[in-house]
mmCIF file of the N, C-alpha and C atoms, coordinates in Angstrom:
data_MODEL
# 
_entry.id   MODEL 
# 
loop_
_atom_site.group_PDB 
_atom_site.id 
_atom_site.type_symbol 
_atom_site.label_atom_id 
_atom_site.label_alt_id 
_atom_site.label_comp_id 
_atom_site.label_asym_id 
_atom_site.label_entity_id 
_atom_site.label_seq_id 
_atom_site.pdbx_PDB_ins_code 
_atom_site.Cartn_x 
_atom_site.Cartn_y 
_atom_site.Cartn_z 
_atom_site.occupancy 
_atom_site.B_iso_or_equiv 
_atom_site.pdbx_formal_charge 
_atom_site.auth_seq_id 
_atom_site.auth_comp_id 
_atom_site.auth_asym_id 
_atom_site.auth_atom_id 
_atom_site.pdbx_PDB_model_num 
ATOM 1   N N  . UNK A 1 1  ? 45.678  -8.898  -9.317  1.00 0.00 ? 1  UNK A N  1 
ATOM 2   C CA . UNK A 1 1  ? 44.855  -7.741  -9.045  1.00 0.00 ? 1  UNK A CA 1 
ATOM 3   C C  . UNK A 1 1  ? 43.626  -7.707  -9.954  1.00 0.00 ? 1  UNK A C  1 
ATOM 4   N N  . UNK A 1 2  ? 44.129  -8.147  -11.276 1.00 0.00 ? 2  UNK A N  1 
ATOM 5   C CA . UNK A 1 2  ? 42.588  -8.116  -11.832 1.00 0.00 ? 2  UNK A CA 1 
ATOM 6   C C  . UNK A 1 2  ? 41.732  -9.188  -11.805 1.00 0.00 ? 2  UNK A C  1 
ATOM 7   N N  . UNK A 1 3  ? 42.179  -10.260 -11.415 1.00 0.00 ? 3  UNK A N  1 
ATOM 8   C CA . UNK A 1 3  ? 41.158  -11.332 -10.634 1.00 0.00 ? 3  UNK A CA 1 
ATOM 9   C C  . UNK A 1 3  ? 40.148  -10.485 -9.465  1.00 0.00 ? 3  UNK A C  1 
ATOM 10  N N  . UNK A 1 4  ? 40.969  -9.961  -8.169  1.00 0.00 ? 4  UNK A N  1 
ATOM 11  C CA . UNK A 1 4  ? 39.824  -9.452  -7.619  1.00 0.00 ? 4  UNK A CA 1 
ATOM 12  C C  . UNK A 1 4  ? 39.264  -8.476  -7.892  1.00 0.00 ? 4  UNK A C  1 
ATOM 13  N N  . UNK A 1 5  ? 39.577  -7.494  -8.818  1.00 0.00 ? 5  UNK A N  1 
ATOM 14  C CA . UNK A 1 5  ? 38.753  -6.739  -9.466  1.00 0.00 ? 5  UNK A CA 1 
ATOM 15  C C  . UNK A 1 5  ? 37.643  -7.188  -10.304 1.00 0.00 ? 5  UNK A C  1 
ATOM 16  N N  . UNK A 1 6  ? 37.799  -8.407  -11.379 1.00 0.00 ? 6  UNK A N  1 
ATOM 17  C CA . UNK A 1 6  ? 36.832  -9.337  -11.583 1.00 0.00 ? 6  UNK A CA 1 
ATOM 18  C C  . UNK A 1 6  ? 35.585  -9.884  -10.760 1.00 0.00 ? 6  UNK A C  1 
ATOM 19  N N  . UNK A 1 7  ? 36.348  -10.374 -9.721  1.00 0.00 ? 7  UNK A N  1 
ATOM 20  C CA . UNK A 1 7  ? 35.388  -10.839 -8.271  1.00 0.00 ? 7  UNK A CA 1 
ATOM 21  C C  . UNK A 1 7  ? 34.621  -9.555  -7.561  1.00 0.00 ? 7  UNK A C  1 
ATOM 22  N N  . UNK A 1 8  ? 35.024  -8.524  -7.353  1.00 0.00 ? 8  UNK A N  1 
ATOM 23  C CA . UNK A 1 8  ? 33.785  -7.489  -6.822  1.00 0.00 ? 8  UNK A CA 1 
ATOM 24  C C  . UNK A 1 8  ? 33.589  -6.844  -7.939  1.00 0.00 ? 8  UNK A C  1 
ATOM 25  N N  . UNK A 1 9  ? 34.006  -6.883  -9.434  1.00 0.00 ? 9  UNK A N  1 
ATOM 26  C CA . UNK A 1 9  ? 32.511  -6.216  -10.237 1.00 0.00 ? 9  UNK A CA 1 
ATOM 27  C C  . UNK A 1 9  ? 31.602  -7.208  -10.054 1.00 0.00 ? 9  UNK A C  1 
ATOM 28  N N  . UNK A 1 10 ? 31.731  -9.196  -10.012 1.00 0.00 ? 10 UNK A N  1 
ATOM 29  C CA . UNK A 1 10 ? 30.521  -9.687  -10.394 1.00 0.00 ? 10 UNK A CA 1 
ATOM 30  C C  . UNK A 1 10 ? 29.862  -9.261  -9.054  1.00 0.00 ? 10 UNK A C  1 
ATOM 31  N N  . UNK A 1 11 ? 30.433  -9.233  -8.191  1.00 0.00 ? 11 UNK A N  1 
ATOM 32  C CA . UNK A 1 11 ? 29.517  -9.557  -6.848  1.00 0.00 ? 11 UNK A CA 1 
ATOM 33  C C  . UNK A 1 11 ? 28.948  -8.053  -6.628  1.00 0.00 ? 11 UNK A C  1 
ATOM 34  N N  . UNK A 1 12 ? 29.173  -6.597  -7.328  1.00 0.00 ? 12 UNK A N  1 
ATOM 35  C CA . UNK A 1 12 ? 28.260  -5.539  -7.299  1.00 0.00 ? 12 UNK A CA 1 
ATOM 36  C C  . UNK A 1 12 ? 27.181  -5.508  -8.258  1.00 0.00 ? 12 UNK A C  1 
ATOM 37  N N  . UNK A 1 13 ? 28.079  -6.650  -9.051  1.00 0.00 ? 13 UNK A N  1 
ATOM 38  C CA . UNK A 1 13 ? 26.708  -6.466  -10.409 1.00 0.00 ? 13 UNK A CA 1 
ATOM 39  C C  . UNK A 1 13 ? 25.451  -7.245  -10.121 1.00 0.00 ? 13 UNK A C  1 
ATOM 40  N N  . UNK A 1 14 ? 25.966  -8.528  -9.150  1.00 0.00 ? 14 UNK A N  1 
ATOM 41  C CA . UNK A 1 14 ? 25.036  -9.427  -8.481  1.00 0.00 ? 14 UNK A CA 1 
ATOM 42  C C  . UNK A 1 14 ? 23.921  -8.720  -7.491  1.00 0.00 ? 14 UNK A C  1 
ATOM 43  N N  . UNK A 1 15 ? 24.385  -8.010  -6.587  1.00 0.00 ? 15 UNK A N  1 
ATOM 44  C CA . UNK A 1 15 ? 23.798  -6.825  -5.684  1.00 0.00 ? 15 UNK A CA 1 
ATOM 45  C C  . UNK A 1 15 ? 22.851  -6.386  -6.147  1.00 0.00 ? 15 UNK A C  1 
ATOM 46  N N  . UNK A 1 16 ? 23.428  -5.681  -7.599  1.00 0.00 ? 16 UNK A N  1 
ATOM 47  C CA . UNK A 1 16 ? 22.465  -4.492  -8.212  1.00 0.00 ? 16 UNK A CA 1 
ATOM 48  C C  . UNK A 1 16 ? 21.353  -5.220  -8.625  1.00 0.00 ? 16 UNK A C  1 
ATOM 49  N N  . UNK A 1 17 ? 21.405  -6.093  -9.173  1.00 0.00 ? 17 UNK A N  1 
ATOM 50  C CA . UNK A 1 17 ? 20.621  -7.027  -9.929  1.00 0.00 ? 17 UNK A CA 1 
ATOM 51  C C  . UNK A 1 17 ? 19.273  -7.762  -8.845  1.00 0.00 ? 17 UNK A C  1 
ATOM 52  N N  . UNK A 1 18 ? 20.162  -7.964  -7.824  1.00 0.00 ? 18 UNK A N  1 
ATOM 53  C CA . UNK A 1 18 ? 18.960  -8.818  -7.045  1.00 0.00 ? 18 UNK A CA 1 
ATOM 54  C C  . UNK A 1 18 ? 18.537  -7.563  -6.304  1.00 0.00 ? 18 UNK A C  1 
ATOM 55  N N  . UNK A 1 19 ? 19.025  -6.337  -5.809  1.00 0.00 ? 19 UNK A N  1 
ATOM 56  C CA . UNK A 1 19 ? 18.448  -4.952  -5.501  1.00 0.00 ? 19 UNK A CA 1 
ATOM 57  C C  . UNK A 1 19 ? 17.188  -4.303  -6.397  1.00 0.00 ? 19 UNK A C  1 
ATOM 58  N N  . UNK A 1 20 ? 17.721  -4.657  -7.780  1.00 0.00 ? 20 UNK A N  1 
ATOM 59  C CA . UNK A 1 20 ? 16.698  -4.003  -8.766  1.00 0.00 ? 20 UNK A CA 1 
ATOM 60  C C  . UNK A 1 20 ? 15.333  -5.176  -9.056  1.00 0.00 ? 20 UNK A C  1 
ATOM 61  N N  . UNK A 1 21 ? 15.570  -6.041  -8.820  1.00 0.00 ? 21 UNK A N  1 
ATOM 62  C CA . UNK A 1 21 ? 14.680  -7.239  -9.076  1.00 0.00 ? 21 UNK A CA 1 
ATOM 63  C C  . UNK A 1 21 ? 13.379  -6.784  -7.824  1.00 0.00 ? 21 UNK A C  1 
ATOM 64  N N  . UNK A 1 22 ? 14.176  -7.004  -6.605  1.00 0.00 ? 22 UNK A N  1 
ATOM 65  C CA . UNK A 1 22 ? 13.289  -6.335  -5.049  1.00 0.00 ? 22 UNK A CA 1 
ATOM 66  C C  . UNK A 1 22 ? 12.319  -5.077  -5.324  1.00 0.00 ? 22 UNK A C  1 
ATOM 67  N N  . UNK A 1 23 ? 12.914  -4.037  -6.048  1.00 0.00 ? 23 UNK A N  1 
ATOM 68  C CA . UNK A 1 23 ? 12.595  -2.908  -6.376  1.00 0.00 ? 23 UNK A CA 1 
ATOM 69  C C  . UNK A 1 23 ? 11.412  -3.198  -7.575  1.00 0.00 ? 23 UNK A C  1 
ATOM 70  N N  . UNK A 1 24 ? 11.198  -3.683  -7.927  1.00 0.00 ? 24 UNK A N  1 
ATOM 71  C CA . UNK A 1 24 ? 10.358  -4.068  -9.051  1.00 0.00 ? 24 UNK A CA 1 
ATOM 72  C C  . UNK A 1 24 ? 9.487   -4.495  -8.740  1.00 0.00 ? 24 UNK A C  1 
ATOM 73  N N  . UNK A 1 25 ? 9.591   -5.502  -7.978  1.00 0.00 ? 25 UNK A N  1 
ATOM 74  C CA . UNK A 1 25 ? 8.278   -6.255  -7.363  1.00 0.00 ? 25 UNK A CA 1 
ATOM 75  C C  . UNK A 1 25 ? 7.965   -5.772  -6.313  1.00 0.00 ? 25 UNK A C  1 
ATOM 76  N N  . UNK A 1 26 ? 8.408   -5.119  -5.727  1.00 0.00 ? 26 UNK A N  1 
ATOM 77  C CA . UNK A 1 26 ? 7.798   -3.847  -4.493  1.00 0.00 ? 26 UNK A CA 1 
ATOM 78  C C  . UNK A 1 26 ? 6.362   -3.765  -5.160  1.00 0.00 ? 26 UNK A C  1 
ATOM 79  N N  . UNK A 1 27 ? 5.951   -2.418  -6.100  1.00 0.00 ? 27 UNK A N  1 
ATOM 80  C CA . UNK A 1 27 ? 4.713   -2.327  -6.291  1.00 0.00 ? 27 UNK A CA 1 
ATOM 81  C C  . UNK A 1 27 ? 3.720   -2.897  -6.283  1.00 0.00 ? 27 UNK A C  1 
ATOM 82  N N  . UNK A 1 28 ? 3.639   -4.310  -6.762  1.00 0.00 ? 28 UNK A N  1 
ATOM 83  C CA . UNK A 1 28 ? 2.704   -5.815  -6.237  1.00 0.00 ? 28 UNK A CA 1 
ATOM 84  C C  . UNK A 1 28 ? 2.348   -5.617  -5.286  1.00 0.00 ? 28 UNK A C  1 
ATOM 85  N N  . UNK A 1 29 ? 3.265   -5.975  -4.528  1.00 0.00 ? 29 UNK A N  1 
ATOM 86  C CA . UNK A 1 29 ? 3.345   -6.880  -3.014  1.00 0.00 ? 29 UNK A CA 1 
ATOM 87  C C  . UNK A 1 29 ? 1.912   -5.190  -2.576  1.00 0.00 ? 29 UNK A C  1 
ATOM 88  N N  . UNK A 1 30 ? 2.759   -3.671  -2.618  1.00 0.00 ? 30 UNK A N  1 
ATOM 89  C CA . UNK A 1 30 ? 1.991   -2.659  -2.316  1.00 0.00 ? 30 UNK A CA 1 
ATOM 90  C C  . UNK A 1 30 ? 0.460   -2.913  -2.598  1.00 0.00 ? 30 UNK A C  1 
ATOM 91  N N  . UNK A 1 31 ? 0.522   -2.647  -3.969  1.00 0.00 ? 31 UNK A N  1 
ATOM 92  C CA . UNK A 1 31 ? -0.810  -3.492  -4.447  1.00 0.00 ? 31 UNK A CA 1 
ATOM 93  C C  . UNK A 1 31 ? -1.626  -4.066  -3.720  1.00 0.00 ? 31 UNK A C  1 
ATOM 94  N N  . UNK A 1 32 ? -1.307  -5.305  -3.255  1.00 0.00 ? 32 UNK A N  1 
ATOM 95  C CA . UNK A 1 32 ? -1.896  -6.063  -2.657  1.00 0.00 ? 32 UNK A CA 1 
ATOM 96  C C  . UNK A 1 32 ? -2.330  -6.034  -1.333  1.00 0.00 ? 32 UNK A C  1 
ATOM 97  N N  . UNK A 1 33 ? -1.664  -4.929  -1.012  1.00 0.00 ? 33 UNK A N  1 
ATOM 98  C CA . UNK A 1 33 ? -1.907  -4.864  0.794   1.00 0.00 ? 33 UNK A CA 1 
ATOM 99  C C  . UNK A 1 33 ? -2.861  -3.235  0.982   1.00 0.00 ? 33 UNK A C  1 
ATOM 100 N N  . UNK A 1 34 ? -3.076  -3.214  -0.474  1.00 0.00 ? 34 UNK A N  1 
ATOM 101 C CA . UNK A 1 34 ? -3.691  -1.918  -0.104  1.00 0.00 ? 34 UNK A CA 1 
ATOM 102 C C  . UNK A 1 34 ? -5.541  -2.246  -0.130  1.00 0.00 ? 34 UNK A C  1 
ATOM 103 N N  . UNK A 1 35 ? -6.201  -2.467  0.455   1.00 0.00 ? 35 UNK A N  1 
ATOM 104 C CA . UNK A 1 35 ? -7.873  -2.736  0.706   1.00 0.00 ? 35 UNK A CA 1 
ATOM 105 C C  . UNK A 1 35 ? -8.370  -1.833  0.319   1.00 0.00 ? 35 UNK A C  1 
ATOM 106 N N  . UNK A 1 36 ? -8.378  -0.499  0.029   1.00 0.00 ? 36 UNK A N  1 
ATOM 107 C CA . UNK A 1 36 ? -9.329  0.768   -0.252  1.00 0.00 ? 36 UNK A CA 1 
ATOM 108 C C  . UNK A 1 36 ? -8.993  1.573   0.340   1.00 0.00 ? 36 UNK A C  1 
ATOM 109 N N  . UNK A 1 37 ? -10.378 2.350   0.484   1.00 0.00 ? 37 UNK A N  1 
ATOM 110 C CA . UNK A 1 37 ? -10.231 3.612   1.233   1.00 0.00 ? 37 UNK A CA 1 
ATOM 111 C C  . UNK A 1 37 ? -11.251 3.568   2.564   1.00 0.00 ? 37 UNK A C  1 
ATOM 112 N N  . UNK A 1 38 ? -10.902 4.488   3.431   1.00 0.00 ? 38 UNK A N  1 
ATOM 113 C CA . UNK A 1 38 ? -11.752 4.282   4.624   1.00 0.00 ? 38 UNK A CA 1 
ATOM 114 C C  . UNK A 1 38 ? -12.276 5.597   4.791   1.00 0.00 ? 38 UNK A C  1 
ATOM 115 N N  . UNK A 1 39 ? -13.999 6.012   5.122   1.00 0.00 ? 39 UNK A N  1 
ATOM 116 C CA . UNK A 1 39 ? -14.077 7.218   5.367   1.00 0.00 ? 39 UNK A CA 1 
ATOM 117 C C  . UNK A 1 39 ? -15.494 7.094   6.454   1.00 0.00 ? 39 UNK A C  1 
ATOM 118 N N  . UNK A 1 40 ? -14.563 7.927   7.646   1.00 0.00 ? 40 UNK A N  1 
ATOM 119 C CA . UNK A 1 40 ? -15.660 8.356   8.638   1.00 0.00 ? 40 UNK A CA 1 
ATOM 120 C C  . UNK A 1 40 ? -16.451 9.413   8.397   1.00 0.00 ? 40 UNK A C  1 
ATOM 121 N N  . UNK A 1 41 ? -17.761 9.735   8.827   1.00 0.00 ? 41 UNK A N  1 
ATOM 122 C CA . UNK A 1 41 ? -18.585 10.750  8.595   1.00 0.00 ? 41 UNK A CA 1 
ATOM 123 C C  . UNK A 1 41 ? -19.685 10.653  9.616   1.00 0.00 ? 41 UNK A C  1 
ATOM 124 N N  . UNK A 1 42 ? -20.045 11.838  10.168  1.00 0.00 ? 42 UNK A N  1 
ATOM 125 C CA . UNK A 1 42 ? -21.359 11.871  11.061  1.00 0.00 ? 42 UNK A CA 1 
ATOM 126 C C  . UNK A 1 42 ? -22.465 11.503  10.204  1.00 0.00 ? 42 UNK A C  1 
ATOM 127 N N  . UNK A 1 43 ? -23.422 11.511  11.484  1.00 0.00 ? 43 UNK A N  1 
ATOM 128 C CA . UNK A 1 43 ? -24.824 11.540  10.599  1.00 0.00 ? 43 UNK A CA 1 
ATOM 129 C C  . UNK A 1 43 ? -25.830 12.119  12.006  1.00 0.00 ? 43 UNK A C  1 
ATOM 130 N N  . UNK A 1 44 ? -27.314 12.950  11.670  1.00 0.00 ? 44 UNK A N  1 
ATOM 131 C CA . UNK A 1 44 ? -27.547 13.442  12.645  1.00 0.00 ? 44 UNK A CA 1 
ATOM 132 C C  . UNK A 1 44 ? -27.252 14.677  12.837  1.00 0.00 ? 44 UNK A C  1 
ATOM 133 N N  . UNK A 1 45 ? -28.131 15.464  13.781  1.00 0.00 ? 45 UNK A N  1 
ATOM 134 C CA . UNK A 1 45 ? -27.440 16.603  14.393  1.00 0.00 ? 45 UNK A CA 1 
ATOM 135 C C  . UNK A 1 45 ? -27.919 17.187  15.982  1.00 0.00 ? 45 UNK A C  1 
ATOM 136 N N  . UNK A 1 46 ? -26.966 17.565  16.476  1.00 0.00 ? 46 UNK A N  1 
ATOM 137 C CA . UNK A 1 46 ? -27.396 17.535  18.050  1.00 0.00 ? 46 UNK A CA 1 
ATOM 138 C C  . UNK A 1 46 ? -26.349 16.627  18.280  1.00 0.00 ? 46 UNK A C  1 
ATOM 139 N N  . UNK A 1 47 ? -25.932 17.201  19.865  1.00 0.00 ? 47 UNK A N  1 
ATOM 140 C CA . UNK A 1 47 ? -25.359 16.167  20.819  1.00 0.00 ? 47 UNK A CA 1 
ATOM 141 C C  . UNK A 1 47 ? -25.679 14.650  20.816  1.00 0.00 ? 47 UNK A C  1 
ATOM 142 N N  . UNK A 1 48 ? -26.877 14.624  20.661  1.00 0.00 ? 48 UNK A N  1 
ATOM 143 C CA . UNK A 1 48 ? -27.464 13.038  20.752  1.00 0.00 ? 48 UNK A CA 1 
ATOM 144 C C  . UNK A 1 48 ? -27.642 12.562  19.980  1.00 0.00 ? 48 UNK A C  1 
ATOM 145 N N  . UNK A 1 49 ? -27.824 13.352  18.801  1.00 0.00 ? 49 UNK A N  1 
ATOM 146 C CA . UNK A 1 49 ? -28.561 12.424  17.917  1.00 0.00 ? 49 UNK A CA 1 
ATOM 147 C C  . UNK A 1 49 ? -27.396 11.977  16.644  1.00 0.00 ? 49 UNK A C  1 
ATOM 148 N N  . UNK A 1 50 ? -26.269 12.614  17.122  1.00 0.00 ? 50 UNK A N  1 
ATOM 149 C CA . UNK A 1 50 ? -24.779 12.613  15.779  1.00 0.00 ? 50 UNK A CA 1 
ATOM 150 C C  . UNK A 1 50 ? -24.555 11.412  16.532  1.00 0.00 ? 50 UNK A C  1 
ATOM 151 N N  . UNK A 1 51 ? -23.578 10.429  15.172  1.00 0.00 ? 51 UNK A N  1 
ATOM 152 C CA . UNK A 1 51 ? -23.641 9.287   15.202  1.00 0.00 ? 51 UNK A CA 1 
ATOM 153 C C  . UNK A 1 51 ? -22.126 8.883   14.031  1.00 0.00 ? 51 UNK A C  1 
ATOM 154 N N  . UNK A 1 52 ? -21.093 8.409   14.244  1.00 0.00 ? 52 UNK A N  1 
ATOM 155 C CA . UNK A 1 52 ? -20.489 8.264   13.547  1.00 0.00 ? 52 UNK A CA 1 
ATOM 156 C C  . UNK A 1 52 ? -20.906 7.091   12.590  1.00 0.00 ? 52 UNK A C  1 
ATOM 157 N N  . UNK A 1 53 ? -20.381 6.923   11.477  1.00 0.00 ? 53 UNK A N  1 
ATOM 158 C CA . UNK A 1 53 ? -20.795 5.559   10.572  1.00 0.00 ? 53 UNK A CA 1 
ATOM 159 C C  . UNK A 1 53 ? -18.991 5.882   9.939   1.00 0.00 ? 53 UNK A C  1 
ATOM 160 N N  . UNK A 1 54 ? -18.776 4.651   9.175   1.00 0.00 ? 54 UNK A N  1 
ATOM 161 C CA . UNK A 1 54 ? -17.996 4.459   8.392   1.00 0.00 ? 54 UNK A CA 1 
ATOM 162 C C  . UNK A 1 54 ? -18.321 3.298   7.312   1.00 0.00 ? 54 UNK A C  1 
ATOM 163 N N  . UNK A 1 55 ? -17.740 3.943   6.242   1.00 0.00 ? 55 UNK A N  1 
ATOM 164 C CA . UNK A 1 55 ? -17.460 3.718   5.291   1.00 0.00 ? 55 UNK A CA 1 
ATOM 165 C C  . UNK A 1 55 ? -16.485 2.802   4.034   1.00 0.00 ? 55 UNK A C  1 
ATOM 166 N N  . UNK A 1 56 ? -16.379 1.913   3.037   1.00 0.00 ? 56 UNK A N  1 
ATOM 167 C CA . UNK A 1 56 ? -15.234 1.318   2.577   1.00 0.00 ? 56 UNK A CA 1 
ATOM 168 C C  . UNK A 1 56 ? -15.566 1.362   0.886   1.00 0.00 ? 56 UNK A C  1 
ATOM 169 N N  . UNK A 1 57 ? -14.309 1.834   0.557   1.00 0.00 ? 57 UNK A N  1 
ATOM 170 C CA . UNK A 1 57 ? -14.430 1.871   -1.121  1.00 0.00 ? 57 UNK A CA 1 
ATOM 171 C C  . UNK A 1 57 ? -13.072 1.579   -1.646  1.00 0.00 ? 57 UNK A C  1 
ATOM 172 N N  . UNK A 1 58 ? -13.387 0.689   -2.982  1.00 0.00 ? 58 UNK A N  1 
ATOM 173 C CA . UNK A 1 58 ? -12.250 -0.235  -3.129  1.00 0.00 ? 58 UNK A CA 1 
ATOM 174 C C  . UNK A 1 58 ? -11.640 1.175   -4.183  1.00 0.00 ? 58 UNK A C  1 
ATOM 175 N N  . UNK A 1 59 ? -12.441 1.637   -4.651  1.00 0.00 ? 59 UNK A N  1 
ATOM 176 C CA . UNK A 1 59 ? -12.361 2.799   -5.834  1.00 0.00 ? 59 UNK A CA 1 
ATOM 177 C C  . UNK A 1 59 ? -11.942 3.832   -5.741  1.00 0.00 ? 59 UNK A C  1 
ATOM 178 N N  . UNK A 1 60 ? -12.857 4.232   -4.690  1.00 0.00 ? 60 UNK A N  1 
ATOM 179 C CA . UNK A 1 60 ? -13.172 5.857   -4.228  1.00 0.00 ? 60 UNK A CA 1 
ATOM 180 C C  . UNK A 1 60 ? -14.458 6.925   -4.580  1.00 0.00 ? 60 UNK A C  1 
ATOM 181 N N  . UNK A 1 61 ? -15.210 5.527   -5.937  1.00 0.00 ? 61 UNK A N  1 
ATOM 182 C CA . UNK A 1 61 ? -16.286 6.325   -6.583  1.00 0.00 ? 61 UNK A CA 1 
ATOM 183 C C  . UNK A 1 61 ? -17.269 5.761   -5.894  1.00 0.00 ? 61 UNK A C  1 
ATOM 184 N N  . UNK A 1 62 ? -17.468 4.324   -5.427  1.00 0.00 ? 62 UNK A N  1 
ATOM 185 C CA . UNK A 1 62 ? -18.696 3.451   -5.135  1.00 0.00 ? 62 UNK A CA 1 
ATOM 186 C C  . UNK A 1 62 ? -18.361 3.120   -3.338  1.00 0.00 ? 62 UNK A C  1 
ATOM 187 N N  . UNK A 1 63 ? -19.063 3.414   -2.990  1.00 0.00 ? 63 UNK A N  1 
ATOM 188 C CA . UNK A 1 63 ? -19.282 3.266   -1.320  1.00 0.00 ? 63 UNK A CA 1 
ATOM 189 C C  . UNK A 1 63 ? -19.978 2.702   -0.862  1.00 0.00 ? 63 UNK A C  1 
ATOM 190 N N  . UNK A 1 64 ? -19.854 1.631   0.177   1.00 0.00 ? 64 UNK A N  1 
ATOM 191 C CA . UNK A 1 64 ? -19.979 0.583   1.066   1.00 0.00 ? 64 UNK A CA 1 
ATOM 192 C C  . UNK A 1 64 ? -20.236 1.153   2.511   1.00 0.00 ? 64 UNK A C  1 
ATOM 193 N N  . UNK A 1 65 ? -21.424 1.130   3.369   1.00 0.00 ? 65 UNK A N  1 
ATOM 194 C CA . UNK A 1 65 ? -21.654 1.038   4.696   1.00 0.00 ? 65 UNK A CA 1 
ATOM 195 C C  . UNK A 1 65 ? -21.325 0.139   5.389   1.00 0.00 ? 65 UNK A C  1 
ATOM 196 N N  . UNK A 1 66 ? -20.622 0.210   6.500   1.00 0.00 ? 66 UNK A N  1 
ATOM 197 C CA . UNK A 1 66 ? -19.780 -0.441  7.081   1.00 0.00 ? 66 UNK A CA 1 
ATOM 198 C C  . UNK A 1 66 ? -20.923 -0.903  8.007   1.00 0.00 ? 66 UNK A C  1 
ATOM 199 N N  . UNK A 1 67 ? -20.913 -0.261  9.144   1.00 0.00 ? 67 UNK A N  1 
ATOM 200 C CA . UNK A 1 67 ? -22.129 -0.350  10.482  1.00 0.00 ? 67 UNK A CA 1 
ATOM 201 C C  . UNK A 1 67 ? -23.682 -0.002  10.096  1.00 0.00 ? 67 UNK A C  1 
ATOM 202 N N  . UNK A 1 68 ? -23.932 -0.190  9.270   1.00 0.00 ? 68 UNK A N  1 
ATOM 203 C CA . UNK A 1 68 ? -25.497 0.294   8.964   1.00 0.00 ? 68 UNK A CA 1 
ATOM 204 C C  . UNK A 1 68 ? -25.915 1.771   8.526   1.00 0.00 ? 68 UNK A C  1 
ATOM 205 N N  . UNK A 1 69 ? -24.458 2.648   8.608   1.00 0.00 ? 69 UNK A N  1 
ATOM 206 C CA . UNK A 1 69 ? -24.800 4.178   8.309   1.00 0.00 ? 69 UNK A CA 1 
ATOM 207 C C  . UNK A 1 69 ? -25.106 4.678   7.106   1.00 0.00 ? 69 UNK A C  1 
# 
């Protein structure tokens, strides 16, 4: 009996371990897949003359025209 009690502590401790390892390096991987921020905004006023543009900022302070807006 305490053999397999031996055998599923290692194999929960194994679990936890390669569970907590996953969990750790989560934030990276997030990191990495995150490009910025995206922000639409008119420009113009009137039916005709409003014009969407967008926007890209890796920051949130410094902004990038996407389409010429």
């Amino acid at each position: 009996m305490s053999a397999l009690r031996a055998r599923l502590s290692a194999i929960l401790l194994a679990a936890c371990l390669l569970f907590t390892g996953q969990t750790l390096a989560a934030p990276d991987r997030a990191a990495a897949a995150d490009p910025g921020y995206l922000m639409a905004h008119f420009i113009g006023e009137g039916a005709t003359g409003q014009q969407i543009y967008f926007s890209h900022s890796a920051d949130g302070l410094r902004w990038r025209d996407l389409n010429g807006g």
